[in-house]
N, C-alpha and C positions, 0 to 999 in steps of 0.2 A: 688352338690353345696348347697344345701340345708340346710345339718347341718350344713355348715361353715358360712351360715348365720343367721340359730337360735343360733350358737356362736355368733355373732356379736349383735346379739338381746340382747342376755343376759350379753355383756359387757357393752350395751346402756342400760338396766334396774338396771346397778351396781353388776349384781347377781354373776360377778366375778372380783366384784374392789376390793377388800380384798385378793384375790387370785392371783391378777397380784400386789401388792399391795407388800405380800410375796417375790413374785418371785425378782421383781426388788432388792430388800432389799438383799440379796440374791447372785443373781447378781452381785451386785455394791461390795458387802464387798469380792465375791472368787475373782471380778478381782483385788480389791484391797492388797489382799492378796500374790496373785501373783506377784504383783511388789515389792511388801516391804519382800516377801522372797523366792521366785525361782531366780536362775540367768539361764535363758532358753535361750540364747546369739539371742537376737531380734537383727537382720539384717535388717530388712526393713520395711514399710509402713504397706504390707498387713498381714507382722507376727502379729505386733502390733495388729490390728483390728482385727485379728483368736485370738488373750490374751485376747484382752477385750471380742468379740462376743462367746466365746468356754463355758464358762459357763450358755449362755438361756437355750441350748437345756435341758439339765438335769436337769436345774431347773423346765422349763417346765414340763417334762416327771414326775418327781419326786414325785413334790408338787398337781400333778392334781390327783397324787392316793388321796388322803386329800377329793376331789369334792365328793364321791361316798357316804361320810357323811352329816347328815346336822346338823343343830342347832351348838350346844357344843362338842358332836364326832367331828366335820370339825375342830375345834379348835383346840383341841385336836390332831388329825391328823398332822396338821399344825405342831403345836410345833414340835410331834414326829421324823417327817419327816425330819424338820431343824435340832433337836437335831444331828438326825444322819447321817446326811449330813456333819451340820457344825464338825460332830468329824472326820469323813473322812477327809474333810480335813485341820482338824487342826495334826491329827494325821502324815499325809502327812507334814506339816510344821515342827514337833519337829525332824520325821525320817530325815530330808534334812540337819536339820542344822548340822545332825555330817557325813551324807550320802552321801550328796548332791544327792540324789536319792530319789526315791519316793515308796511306798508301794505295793507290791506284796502279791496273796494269797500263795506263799508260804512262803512271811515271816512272812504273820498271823498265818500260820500253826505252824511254828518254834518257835512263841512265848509259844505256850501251852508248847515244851519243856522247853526252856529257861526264863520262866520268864520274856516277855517283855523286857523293857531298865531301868526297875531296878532304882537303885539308882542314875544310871549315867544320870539319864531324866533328875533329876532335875537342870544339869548344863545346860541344852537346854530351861528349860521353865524361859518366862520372863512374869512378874505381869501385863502389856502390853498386854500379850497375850488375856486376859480379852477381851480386845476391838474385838476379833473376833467372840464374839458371841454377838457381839451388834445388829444384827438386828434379833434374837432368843430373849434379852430381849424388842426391841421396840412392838416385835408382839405378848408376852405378857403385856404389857404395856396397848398397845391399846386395847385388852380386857380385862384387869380389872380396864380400865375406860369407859367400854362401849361407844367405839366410833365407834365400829361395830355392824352390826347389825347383829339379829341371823341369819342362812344362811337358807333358804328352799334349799328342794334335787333338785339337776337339773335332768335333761333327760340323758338318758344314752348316746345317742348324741355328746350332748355338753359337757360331758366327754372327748368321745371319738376323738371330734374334737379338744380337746385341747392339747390330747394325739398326734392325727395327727401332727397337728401345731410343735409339738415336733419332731418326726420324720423329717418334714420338713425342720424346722430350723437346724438339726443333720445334713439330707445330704448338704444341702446349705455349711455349715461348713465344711463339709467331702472334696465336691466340690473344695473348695479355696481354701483350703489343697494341696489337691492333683496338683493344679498346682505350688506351690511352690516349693512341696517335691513330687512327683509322687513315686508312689509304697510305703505312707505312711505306710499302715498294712501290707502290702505283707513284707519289709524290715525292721521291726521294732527291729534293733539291738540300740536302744537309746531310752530310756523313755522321756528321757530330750523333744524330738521331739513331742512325741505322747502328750503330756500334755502341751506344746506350741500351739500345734494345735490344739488338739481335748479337753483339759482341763482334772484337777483330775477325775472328777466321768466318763464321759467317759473314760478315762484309766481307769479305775478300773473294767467297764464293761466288758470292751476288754481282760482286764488281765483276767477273772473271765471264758470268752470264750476259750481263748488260754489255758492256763490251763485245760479246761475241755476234751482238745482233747491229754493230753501228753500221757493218758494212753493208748490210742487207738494208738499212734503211734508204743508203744513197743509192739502192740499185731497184727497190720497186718505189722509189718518190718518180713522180710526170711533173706535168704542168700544172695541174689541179689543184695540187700542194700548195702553188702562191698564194692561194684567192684568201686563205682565212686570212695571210699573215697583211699579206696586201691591204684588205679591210681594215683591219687592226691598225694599224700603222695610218691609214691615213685618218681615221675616224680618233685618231688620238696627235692629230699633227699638231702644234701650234706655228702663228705667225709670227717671222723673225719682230722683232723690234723697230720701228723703220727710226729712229733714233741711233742708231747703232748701223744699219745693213749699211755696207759698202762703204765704212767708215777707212777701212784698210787697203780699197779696192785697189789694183794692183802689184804691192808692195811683195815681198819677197817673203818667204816665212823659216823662223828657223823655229822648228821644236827642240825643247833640252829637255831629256830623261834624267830629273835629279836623285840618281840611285838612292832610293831606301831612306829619302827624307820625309821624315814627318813634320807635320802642321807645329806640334808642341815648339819646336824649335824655332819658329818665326818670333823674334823678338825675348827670347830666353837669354840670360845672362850666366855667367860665372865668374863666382869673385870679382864679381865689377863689368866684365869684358863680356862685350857681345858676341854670343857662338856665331849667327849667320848677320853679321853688321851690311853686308854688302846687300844681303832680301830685304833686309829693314829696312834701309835705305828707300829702296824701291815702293814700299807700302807706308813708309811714314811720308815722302815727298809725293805720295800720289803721284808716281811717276808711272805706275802701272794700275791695272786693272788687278786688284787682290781678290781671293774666293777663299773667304775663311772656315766656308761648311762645304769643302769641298773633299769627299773620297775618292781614294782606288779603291777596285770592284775586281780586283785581281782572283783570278785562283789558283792552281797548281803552276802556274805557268810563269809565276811571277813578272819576270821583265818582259818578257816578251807577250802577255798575258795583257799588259797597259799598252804596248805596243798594239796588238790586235781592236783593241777597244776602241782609241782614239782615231787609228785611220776606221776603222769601217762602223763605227755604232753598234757592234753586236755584241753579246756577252759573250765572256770568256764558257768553256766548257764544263762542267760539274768535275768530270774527269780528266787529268793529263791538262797537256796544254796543244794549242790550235796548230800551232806553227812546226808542231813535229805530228799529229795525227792527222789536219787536214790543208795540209801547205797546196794542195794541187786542188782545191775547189776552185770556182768561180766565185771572186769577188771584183765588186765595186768599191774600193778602195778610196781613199783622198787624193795620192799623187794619179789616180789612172782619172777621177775627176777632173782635177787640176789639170790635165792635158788639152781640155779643150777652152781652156782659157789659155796657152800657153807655156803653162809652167813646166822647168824644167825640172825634175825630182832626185833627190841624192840622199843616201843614211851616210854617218859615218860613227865607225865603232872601231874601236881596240881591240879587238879579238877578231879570231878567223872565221871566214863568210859563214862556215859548216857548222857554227857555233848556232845551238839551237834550230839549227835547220834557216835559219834567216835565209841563206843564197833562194833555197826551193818558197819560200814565204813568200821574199820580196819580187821574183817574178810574178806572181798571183798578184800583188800588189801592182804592178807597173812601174816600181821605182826604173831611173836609167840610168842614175849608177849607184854602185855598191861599194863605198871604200872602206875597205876591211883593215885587218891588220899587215895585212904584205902591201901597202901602201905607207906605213910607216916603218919608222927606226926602231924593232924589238931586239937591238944587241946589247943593250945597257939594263944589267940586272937591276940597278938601283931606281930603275923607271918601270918595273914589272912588280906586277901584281899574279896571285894564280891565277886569276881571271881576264888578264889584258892588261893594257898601258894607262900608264899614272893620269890621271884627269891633266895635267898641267902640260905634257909633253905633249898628252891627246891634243888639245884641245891649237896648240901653238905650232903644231904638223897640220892642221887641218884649214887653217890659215888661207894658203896655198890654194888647195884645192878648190877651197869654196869659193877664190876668186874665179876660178877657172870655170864653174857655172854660167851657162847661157840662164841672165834676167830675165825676166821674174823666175826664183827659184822656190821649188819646196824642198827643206831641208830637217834632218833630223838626227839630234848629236846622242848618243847614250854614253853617257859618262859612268865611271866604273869603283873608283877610291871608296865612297861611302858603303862600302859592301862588306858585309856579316863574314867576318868578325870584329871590322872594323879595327886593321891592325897596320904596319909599317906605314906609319905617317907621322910618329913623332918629329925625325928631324923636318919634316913639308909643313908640319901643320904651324908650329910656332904658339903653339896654344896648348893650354894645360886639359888634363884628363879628368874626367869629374870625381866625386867625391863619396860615391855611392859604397864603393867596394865591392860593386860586381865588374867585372874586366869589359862585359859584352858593350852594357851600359856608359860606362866611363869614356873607353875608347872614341862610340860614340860620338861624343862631343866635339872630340879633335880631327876626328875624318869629317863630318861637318863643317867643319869650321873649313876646313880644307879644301872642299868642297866651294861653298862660298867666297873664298882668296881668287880662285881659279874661276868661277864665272864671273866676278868682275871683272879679272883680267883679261876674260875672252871679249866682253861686251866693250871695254878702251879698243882691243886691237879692232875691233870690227866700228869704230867708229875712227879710230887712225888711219882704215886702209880706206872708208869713205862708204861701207855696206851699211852701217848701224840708220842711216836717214830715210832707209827705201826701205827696211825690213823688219814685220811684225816677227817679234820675240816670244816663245811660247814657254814660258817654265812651269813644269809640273811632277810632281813628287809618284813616282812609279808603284811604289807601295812600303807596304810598313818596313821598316828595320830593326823594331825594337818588339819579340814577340812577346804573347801573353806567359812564358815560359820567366821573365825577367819582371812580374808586376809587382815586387818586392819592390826591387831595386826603381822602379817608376814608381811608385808609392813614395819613394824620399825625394823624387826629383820634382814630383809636380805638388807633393803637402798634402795630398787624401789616399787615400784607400782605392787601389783601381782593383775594381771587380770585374763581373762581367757588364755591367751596362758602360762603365769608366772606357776598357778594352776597347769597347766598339765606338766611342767616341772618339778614340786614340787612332783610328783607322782615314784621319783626316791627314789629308796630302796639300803642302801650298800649289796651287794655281794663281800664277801671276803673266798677265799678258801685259808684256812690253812697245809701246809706240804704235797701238795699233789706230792712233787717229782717233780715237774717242777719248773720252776724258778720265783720267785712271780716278782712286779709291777703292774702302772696300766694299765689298758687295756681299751681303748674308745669307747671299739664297743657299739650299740644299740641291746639292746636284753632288754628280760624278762624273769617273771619266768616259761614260758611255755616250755625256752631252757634250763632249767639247769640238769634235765633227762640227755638226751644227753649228755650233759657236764662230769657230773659226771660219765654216765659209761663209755664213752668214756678216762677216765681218769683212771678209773679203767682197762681198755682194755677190757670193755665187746661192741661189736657190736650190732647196735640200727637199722639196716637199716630194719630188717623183722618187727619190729612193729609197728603198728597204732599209729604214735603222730604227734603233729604238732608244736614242736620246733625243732631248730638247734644248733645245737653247739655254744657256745659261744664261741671259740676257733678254728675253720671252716677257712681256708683264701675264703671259698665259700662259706659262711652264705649270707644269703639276710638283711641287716639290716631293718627290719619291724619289728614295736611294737602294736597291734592291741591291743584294748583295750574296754572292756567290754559296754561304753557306749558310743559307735562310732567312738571317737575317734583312729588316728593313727600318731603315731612318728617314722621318720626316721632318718638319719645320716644327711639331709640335710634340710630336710621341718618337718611340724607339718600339721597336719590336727584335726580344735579344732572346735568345736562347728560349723561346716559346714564351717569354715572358714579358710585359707591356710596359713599358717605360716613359715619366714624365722628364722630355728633355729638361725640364727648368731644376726642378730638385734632384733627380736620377733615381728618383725612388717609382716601385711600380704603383700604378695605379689601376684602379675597376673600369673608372669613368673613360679611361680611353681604350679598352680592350675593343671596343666594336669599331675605332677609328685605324684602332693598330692591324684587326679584322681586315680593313677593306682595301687597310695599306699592303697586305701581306701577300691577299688576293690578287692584288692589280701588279706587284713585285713576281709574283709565280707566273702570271697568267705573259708577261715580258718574255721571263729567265725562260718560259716552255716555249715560245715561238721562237724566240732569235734561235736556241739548240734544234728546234723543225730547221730553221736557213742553213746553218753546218753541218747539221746531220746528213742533211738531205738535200745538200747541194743544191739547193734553190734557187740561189741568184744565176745559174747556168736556164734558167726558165724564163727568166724577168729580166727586160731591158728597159730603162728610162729614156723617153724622150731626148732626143740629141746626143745621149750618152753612144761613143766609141767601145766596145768591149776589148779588152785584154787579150791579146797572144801572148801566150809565155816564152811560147818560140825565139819572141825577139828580144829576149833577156836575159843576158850570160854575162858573167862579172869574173869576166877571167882578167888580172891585173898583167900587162903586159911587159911590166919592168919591174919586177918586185923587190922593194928595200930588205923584205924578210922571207925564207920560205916560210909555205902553208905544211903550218905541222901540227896539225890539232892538240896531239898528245902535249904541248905545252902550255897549251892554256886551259885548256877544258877538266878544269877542276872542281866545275859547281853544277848546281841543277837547280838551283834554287837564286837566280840573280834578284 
């Protein structure tokens, strides 16, 4: 007890009223922070009090490294400290507002590929945002008017007891935590939660922890490791539909990544004029197969995140994204299935291979070819975006190539235009901008529309060159484009109030499958995109029950409808389960009477999201071979373009991190 009270000497001598001084400042501006830009859905009294009380401990902890100097060092100190404090978590504020998430080291990692958020920042920072490093200029202020005095060095001590006091305050914290939310670190499938409770800089510690143990996971996992997931997976398989199986068998497949469209938009008007008239088309003529409760299950990883999902069944990561932390696993893929039926496999994207790590991804995958963007014409600026080539050039370069595919092919287009900030497309689009008065919003409408001009036009030339008769069409909406950051301005577009239960219904993506030889209309199940694997070869009549995934068929009369989703939340056919709170789909109000169905939905949603991260973590499927299946050499996949239209120059496109 002793230093705790030559600590207290030395609060009584002032020799750390400049130091608590800081801290408060501090303080006062993360929790304020917090309310004017997380939506962390506060339910009660004692959350409240963990928002405000979660930021001492690490101010504490932080700002006492600073003591160990004295005079003008301690000052010095001071600033450095805040500087890099307050950028954590400002940088946490600009990621949310298009996120609604919060900062990962693996998405620090992924910036060195990608080039941060690029141009697209600037539609997130406001002149405003100034005000968050107001208590960074108050405590230079106050020393360059010498209203502090110089510091003498304290006792290593009373360092150390301030350090303590940190510590103490942390578990105190941790404590009153745990009895709202019990099993906070242990369960930690929602950040939204850990930074309610435990605030930014402790998440970022925790993240920095969790992290430090992924690799150790992949290196004491064996064999043994399969058995649980193995069980699981088959003891929860359902039977394709035999109405449907091998309705498409043979036939060629193209998937389309319709960047950052959302569901609202199927069949939305303006002033008269249909934003996506060409999808309509396809859902009003029953010409396709529509899925109007159908999510992305994205997280960090955004585009590539739906990418990962659909070829293999598994969930995307809690942390980061798959395709830049574990591109060199072992997977069982679609195109490396698709091989022993024949299929020849191809992506084809606007940007360069290194984008996202795709090149090192799609070898794990088995694609066999890779046509990036040194396969096209990137010399014409009025055709570039920061992120790659204009949907329309893309899509009318690619032509060519896909004839050149050995039939039956598996193919996969990621188209680019519809991307956040959704900008230079007036003169393409020919369609007016909405009417909300927010820019993000408005533009929107017109890269949409944009969007839809150019996959009809793709779907004519592929029936002019004579492909459209032999080839199942896969259109599906990647993930959201329009975040919780902009629910104002979606508030005038859709006529209610979007909250958070509104948000999570908004996280519907159109799935529409083209000529797949069944009979189109829509279909109201609740799925995602972790079932459409399943779907599609079950459509092709290839059999899904011997491999590791954790979708169902979208077309099952034995599907479970459960949609589990990357940041805890879960949507079924009858309830929602949103920010720890139980939701009737029919009214969107909560309710009591389904908290024990929302319970079992949540359960059965964690108990997925835990084992598919056991298969990535832990490199599992390098354990488990399915009957008849060929496994992957990566060896034999190199996507070096041997006549390139463009050089490979990353720094020209790689402006985003968030596709």
């Amino acid at each position: 007890m002793n230093f705790l009270k030559r600590q207290f000497d030395d609060m009584r001598t002032g020799k750390l009223s400049f130091f608590f001084t800081v801290v408060i400042l501090f303080w006062i501006k993360t929790y304020a922070v917090y309310l004017a830009e997380f939506n962390l859905g506060i339910q009660n009294a004692l959350q409240h009090f963990l928002l405000f009380f979660n930021p001492l401990s690490s101010a504490l902890l932080f700002f006492a490294f600073a003591l160990f100097w004295k005079g003008k060092g301690r000052y010095i100190a001071f600033i450095v400290i805040n500087l890099l404090m307050s950028f954590v978590l400002y940088a946490n504020v600009v990621y949310y507002r298009f996120f609604n998430d919060f900062i990962t080291v693996p998405v620090i990692l992924q910036a060195k590929t990608n080039n941060g958020l690029g141009g697209s920042a600037l539609e997130l920072i406001s002149p405003l945002d100034i005000l968050y490093f107001l208590d960074l200029f108050i405590i230079i202020g106050l020393m360059a008017l010498k209203k502090v005095k110089p510091q003498e060095k304290l006792r290593f001590r009373s360092v150390f007891a301030v350090m303590t006091s940190a510590v103490l305050v942390f578990l105190l914290n941790l404590g009153l935590a745990n009895i709202d939310r019990p099993e906070l670190l242990t369960r930690s499938f929602d950040r939204n939660y850990l930074v309610k409770y435990l605030g930014t800089h402790n998440f970022t510690i925790y993240d920095i922890v969790q992290n430090s143990k992924t690799s150790a996971k992949r290196a004491l996992a064996d064999s043994n490791e399969v058995s649980e997931v193995e069980n699981y997976v088959k003891a929860n398989k359902v039977d394709p539909n035999p109405e449907y199986f091998g309705k498409a068998k043979g036939k060629n497949v193209i998937y389309i990544s319709m960047e950052s469209l959302q569901t609202f938009m199927i069949g939305r008007e303006l002033n008269g004029e249909e934003v996506t008239p060409f999808l309509n088309s396809l859902v009003d003529s029953k010409e396709a197969m529509y899925f109007d409760n159908f999510f992305h299950q994205t997280g960090q990883g955004k585009t590539s995140d739906s990418e990962f999902i659909i070829e293999n069944s598994l969930f995307p990561l809690p942390q980061g994204a798959v395709f830049m932390t574990h591109a060199n696993n072992t997977y069982q893929s679609a195109p490396s299935i698709l091989k022993g039926e024949g299929y020849t496999s191809a992506v084809f994207h606007g940007n360069y291979k290194t984008f996202w790590n795709r090149s090192e991804m799609y070898r794990s995958m088995g694609y066999d070819e890779f046509f990036d963007a040194t396969y096209y014409d990137m010399s014409k600026p009025e055709e570039q975006l920061p992120y790659g080539l204009k949907d329309k050039p893309f899509f009318e370069e690619s032509i060519p190539m896909l004839e050149s595919l050995k039939q039956p092919f598996y193919t996969k287009f990621i188209t680019l235009s519809n991307h956040f900030p959704f900008d230079r497309h007036e003169e393409d689009a020919n369609f007016p901008q909405g009417e909300t008065g927010n820019g993000v919003v408005d533009r929107y409408f017109q890269t949409s529309h944009y969007m839809d001009q150019v996959l009809e036009d793709f779907v004519n030339d592929l029936k002019e060159k004579g492909l459209y008769e032999d080839t199942m069409i896969v259109l599906y909406g990647d993930h959201y484009g329009i975040s919780d950051n902009h629910n104002k301005a979606m508030s005038d577009v859709l006529g209610k109030e979007v909250g958070n239960f509104e948000s999570a219904q908004l996280q519907r993506v159109p799935l529409l499958i083209l000529n797949s030889g069944a009979e189109g209309g829509v279909n109201h199940t609740y799925g995602g995109q972790i079932d459409l694997r399943p779907t599609i070869m079950h459509l092709l009549g290839v059999e899904t029950k011997d491999y590791l995934s954790f979708g169902q068929d979208l077309l099952s009369e034995e599907r479970k409808q459960i949609v589990p989703f990357r940041n805890g939340d879960v949507i079924t056919e009858k309830y929602s389960e949103i920010k720890g709170v139980c939701y009737d789909n029919e009214t969107g109000q909560p309710v009591e009477e389904g908290n024990k169905a929302c319970e079992e939905a949540s359960k059965e949603a964690n108990k997925r999201l835990e084992l598919s991260d056991k298969v990535v973590y832990e490199d599992l499927l390098r354990f488990y071979k399915p009957e008849g299946y060929k496994p992957i050499d990566r060896s034999d996949y190199q996507y070096n373009n041997p006549n390139p239209k463009s050089s490979e120059d990353p720094e020209a496109s790689h402006e985003e991190n968030h596709e």
